[in-house]
C-alpha positions as CSV (number, residue, x, y, z in Angstrom):
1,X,0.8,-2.9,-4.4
2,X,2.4,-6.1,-5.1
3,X,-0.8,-7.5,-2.6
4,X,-3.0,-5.6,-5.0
5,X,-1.6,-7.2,-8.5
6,X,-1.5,-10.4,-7.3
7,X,-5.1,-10.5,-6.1
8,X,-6.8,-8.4,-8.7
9,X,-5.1,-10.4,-11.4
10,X,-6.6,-13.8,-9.9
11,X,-10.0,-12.6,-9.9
12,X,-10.0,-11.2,-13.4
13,X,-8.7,-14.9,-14.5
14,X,-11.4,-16.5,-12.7
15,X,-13.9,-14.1,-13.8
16,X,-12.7,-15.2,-17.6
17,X,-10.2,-12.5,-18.4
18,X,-6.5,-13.7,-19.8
19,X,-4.1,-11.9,-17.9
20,X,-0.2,-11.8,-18.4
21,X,2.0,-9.5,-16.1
22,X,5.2,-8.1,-17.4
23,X,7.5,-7.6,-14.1
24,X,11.5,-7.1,-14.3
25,X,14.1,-10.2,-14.3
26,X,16.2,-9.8,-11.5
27,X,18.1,-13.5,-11.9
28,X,18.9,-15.5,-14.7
29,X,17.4,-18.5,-12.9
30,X,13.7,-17.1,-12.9
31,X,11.8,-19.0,-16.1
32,X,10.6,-16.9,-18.6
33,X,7.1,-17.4,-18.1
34,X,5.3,-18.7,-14.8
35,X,1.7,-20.0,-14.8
36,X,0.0,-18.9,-11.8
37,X,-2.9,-20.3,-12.3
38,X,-5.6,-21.0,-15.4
39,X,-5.8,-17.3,-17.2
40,X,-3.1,-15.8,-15.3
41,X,0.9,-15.7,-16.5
42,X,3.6,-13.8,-14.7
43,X,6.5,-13.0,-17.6
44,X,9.5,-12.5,-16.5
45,X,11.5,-9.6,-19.2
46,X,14.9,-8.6,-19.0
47,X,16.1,-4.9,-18.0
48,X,18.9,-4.0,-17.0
49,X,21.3,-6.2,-14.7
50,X,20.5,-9.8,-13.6
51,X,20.5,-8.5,-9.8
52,X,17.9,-7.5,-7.6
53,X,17.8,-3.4,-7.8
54,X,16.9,-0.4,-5.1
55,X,13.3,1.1,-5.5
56,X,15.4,4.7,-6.6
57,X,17.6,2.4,-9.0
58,X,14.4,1.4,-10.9
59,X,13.8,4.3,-13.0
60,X,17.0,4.0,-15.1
61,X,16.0,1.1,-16.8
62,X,12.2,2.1,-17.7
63,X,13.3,2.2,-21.4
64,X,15.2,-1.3,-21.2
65,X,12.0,-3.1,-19.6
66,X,9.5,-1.1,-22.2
67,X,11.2,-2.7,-24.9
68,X,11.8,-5.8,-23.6
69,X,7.6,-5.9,-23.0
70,X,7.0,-4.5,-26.8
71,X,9.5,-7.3,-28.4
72,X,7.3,-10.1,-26.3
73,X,3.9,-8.7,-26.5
74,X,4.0,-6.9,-30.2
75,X,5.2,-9.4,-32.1
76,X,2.5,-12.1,-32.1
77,X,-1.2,-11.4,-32.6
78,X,-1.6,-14.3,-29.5
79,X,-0.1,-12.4,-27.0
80,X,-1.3,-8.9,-28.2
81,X,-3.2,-7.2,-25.1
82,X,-7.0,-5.4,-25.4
83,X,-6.0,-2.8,-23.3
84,X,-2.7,-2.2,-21.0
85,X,-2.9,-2.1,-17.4
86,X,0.0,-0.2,-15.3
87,X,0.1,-0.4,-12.3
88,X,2.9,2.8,-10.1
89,X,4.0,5.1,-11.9
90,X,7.1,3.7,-13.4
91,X,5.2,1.3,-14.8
92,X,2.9,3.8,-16.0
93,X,6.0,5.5,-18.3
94,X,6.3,2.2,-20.2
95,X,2.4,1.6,-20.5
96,X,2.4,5.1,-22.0
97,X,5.2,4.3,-24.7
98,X,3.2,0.5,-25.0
99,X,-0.3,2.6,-25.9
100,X,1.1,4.6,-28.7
101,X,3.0,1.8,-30.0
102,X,0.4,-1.0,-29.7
103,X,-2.8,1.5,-30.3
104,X,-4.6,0.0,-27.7
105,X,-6.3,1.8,-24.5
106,X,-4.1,2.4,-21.3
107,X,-5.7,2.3,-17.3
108,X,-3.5,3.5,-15.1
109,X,-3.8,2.6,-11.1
110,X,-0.7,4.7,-9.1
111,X,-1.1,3.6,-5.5
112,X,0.3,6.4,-4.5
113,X,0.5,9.7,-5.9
114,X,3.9,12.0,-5.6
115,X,2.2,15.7,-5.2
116,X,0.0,14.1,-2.2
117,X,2.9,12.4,-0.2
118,X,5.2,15.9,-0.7
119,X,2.0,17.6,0.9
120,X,1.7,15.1,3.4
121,X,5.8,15.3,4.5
122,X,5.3,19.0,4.8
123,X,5.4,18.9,8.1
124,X,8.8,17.3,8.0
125,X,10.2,17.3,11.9
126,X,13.5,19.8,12.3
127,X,15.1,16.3,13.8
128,X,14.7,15.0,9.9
129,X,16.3,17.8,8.6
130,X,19.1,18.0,10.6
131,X,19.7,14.1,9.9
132,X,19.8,15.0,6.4
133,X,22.0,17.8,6.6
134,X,24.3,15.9,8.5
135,X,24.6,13.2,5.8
136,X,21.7,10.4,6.3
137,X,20.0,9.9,3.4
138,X,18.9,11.9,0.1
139,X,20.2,15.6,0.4
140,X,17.2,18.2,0.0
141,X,18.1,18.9,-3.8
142,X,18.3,15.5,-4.9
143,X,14.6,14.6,-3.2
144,X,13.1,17.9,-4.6
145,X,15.0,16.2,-8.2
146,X,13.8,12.9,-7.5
147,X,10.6,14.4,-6.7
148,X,10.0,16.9,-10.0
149,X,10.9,13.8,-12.0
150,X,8.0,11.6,-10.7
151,X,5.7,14.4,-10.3
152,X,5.7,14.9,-14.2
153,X,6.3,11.5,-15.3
154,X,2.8,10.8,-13.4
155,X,1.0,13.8,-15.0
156,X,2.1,12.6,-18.4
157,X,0.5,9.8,-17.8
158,X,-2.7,10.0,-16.3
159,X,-2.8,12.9,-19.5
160,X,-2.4,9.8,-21.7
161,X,-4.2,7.6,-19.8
162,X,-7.7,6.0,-21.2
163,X,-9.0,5.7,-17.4
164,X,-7.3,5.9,-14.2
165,X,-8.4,3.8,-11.5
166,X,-9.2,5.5,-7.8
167,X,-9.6,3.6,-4.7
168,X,-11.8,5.6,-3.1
169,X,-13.4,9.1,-3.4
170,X,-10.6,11.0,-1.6
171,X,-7.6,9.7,-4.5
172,X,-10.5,10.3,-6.9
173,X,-10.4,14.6,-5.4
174,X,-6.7,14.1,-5.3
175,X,-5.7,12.9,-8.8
176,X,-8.4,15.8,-9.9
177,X,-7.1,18.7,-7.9
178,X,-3.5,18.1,-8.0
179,X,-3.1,16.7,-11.7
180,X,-6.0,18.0,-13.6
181,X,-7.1,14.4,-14.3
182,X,-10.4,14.7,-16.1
183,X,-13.2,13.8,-14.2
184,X,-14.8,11.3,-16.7
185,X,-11.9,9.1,-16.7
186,X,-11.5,8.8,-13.0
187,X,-13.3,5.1,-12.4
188,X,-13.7,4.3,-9.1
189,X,-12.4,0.8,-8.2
190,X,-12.0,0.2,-4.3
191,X,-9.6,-3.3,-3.6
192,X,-10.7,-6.1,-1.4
193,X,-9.6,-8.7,1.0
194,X,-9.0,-12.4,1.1
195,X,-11.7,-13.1,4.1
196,X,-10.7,-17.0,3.5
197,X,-7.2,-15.8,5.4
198,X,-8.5,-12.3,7.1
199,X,-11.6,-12.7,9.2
200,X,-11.9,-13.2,13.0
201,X,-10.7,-15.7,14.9
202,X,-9.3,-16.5,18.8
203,X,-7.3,-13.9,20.0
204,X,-5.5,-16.6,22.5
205,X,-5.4,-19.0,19.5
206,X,-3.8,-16.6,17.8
207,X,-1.3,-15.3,20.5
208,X,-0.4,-18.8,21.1
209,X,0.7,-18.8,17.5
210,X,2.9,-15.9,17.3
211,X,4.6,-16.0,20.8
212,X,3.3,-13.0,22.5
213,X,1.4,-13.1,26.1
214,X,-1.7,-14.0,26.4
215,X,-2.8,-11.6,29.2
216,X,-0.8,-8.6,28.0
217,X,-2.2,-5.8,25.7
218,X,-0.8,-5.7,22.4
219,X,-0.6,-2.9,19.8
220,X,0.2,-3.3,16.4
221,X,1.8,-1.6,13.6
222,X,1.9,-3.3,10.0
223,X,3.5,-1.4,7.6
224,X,7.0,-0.6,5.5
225,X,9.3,1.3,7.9
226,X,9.8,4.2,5.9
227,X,8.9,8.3,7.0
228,X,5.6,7.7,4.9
229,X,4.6,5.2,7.3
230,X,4.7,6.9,10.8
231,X,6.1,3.9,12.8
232,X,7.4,6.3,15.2
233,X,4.8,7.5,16.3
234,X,3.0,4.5,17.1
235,X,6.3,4.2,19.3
236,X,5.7,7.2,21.2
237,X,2.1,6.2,22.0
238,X,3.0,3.4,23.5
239,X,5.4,5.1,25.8
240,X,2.0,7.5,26.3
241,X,-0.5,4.6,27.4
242,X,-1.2,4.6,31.2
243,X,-0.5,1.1,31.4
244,X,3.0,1.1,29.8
245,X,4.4,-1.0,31.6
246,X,1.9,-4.0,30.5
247,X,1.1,-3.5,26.9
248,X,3.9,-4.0,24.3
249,X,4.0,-3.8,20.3
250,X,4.9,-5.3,17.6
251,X,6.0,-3.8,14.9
252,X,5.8,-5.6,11.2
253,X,7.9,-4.6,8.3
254,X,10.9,-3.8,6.7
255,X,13.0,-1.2,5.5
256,X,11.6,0.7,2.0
257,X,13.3,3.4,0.2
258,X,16.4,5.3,0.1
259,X,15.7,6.4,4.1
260,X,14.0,3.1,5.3
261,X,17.6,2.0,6.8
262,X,18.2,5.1,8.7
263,X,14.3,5.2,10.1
264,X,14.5,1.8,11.2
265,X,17.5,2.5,13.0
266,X,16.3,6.0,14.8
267,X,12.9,3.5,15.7
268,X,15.9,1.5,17.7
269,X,17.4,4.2,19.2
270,X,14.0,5.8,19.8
271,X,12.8,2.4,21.8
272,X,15.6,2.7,24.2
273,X,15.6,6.3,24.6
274,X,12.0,6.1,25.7
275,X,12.7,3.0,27.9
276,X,10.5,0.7,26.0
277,X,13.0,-2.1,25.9
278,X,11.3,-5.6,25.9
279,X,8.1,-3.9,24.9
280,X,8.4,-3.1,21.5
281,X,8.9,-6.3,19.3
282,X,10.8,-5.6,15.3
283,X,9.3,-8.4,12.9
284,X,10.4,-9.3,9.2
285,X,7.4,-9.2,6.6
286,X,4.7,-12.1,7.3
287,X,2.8,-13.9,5.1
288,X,-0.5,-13.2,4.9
289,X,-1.3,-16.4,6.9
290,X,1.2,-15.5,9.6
291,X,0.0,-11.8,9.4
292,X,-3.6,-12.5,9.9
293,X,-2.9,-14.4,13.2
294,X,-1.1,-11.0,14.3
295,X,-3.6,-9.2,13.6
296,X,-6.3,-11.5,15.6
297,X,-3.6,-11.5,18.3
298,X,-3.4,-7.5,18.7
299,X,-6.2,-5.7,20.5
300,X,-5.7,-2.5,18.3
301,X,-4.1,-1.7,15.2
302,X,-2.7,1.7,14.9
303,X,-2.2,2.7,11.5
304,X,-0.2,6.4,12.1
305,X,0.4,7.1,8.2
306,X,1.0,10.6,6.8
307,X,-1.0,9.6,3.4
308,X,-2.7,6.7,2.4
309,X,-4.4,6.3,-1.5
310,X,-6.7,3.3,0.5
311,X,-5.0,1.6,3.5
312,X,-5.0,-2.2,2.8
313,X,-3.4,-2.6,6.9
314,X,-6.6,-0.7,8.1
315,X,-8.9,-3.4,6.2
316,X,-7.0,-6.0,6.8
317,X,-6.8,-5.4,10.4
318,X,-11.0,-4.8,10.7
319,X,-11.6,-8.1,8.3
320,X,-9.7,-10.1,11.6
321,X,-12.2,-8.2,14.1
322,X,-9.5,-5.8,15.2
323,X,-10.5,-2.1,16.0
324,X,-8.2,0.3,14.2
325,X,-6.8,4.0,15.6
326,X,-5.8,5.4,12.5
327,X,-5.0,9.0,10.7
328,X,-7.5,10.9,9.4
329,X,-5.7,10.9,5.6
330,X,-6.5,9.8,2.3
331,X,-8.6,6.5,2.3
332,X,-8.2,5.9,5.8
333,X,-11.1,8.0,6.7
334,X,-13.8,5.4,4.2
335,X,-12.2,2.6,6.0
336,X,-12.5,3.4,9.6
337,X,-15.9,4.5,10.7
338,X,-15.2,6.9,13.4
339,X,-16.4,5.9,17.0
340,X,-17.8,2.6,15.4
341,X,-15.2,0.5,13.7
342,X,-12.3,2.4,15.2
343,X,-11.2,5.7,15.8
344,X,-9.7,8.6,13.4
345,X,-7.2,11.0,14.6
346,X,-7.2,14.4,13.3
347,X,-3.4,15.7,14.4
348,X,-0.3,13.1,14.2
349,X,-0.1,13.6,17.7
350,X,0.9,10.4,19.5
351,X,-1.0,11.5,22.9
352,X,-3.9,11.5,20.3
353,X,-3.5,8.1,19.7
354,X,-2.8,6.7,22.7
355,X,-5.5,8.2,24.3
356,X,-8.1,6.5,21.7
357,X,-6.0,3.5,22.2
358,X,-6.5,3.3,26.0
359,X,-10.1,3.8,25.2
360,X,-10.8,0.5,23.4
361,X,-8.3,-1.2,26.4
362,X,-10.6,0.0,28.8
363,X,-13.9,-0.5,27.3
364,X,-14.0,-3.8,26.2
365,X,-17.8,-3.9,25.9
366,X,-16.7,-1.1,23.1
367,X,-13.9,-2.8,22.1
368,X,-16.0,-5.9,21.5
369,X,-18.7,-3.6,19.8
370,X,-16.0,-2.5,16.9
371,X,-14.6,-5.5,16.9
372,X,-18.2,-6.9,15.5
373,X,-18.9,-3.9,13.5
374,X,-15.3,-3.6,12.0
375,X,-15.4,-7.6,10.6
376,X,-19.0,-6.8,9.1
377,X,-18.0,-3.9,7.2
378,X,-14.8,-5.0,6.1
379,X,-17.0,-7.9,4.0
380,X,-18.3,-5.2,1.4
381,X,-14.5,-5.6,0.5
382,X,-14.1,-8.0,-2.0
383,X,-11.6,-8.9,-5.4
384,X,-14.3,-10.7,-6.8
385,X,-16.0,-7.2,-6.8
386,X,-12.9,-5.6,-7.6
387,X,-12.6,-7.6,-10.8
388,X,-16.5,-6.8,-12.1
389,X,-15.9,-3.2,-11.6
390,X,-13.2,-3.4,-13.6
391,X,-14.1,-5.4,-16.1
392,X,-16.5,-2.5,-17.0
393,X,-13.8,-0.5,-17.6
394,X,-12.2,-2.6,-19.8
395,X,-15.5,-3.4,-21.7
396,X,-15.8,0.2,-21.9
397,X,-12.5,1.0,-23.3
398,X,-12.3,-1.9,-26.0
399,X,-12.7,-0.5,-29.3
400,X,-13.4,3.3,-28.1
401,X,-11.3,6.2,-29.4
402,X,-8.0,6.2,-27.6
403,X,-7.0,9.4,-25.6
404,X,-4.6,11.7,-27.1
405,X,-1.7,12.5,-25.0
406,X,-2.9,15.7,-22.9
């Protein structure tokens, strides 16, 4: 997400569209206001302590950071918006208040949708539960709380909101079938990615440049190590590859939510358990420059998620030429062209995925052959086209009738 606003909000400003976003002050060092760049501000807005906060900590000062954005954009006709743009659904709870107050159109763009990651953690393991019972993380009642509470907040606002944005079809079906979202106001608005950092490039080059072997396969995983994410299993299908032994992988993110701490330690214990020691590399967050030579370094990508509104990884990974193995969920199944760009795997079934990763290690005429095809189709992704498309939604919205609050 934060990839997303970032991007998005420099191609509106080179495209001629003013953009300011309103983000929470976590330290009273941060200026008020930073210029990114010509047409785009980040403001910095006080809610709630001067300290950074957990994700689950977040919603209890909503009401502090929708005043604080009302005081600094309401009072002066300079800084008064054309429409509102909120991006997750917290966000979305102060854009609604911001609409009513400001009378001006709200787009909403979730990133990920509440009702479609419960369905997707249905099929919780009976190891999870039992971690919960015995005290890790949230109990049941206070997830199914946690969970009623977002679940409503994002139905009151894609009731309220002027347009909501979809990534691809699939969210489109979702925020239809499982909010009631009307049709008409579902605009269709896929991201991009930076190909001046993403795009192919020497695989030795680029193993030279993060330390791994040159003559070794390597698997990747990119991703936030949280349940959502399915790190685990890309675990387990390395222990499943027929070359075990040889291959290794990396895997590339940090802890995220109230469980992220206790799944990255399980992926620890898992690692030894399975006698993958010294195969199975933990790395911090990259940079996008740093990241893009992992991902010309790796010779597959698996991307084992149980839900995915788009799957920025998957794209990212095919922009650097390198064939993804991913779930057949969400937008993971526009991304990866089946057989061509990478392979889709129908059951979370790490055999499953090892055995289409052993494919491309095998083949590497095919593995060469998605490579090509994966880099060519990843170029219809761009923020430039991003930005037109919605553009047209803000042109549309300007000066229409505002949507009453379903």
């Amino acid at each position: 997400m934060n990839v997303y606003v970032r991007q998005l909000s420099s191609a509106l400003a080179r495209r001629g569209v003013a953009c300011d976003v309103y983000t929470r002050s976590w330290s009273a060092a941060l200026p008020s206001v930073v210029e990114i760049e010509p047409g785009l501000k980040v403001h910095h807005v006080p809610a709630g302590p001067l300290v950074p906060l957990r994700k689950e900590e977040l919603p209890d000062v909503v009401a502090d950071f929708t005043q604080s954005v009302l005081e600094r954009i309401g009072g002066s006709s300079a800084e008064r918006p054309d429409v509102l743009h909120a991006h997750y659904w917290l966000s979305g709870l102060a854009g609604h208040v911001c609409k009513h107050e400001l009378g001006v159109p709200l787009i909403s763009t979730f990133h990920t949708l509440d009702r479609v990651k419960a369905a997707a953690n249905a099929d919780e393991t009976v190891a999870e539960s039992h971690r919960k019972a015995a005290g890790g993380g949230q109990s049941d009642e206070e997830s199914a709380l946690e969970t009623e509470r977002r679940a409503l907040a994002e139905a009151q606002v894609i009731g309220c909101s002027d347009a909501v944005l979809a990534s691809c079809t699939v969210e489109a079906m979702q925020l239809a079938d499982l909010y009631g979202a009307d049709p008409n106001r579902i605009k269709l608005v896929p991201p991009g990615v930076e190909s001046a950092i993403f795009s192919p490039g020497d695989r030795a080059q680029a193993r030279r440049a993060v330390g791994v072997p040159h003559d070794k396969p390597l698997l990747l995983f990119v991703g936030r190590i949280q349940p959502l994410k399915g790190a685990e299993l890309a675990v387990h299908a390395l222990s499943q590859l027929a070359d075990r032994h040889e291959a290794s992988l990396a895997v590339i993110g940090g802890p995220s939510g109230p469980s992220g701490y206790d799944t990255m330690a399980e992926l620890h214990r898992m690692v030894g358990a399975l006698g993958l020691e010294g195969r199975v590399r933990f790395v911090q967050p990259q940079s996008h420059e740093l990241l893009s030579s992992w991902y010309r370094a790796a010779d597959v990508c698996l991307v084992p998620s149980r839900s995915e509104s788009f799957g920025l990884v998957a794209l990212e990974a095919a922009a650097c030429g390198t064939p993804v193995v991913a779930s057949a969920v969400g937008g993971l199944n526009t991304l990866v062209e089946h057989q061509r760009t990478g392979f889709l795997v129908e059951h979370r079934d790490a055999r499953r995925f090892a055995a289409q990763a052993q494919a491309i290690l095998d083949d590497p005429l095919l593995a060469a052959s998605m490579s090509s095809a994966a880099s060519r189709r990843a170029l219809r992704y761009t923020w430039s086209a991003a930005a037109d498309s919605l553009c047209s939604v803000y042109e549309s919205l300007v000066g229409a009738d505002l949507v009453e609050c379903a």
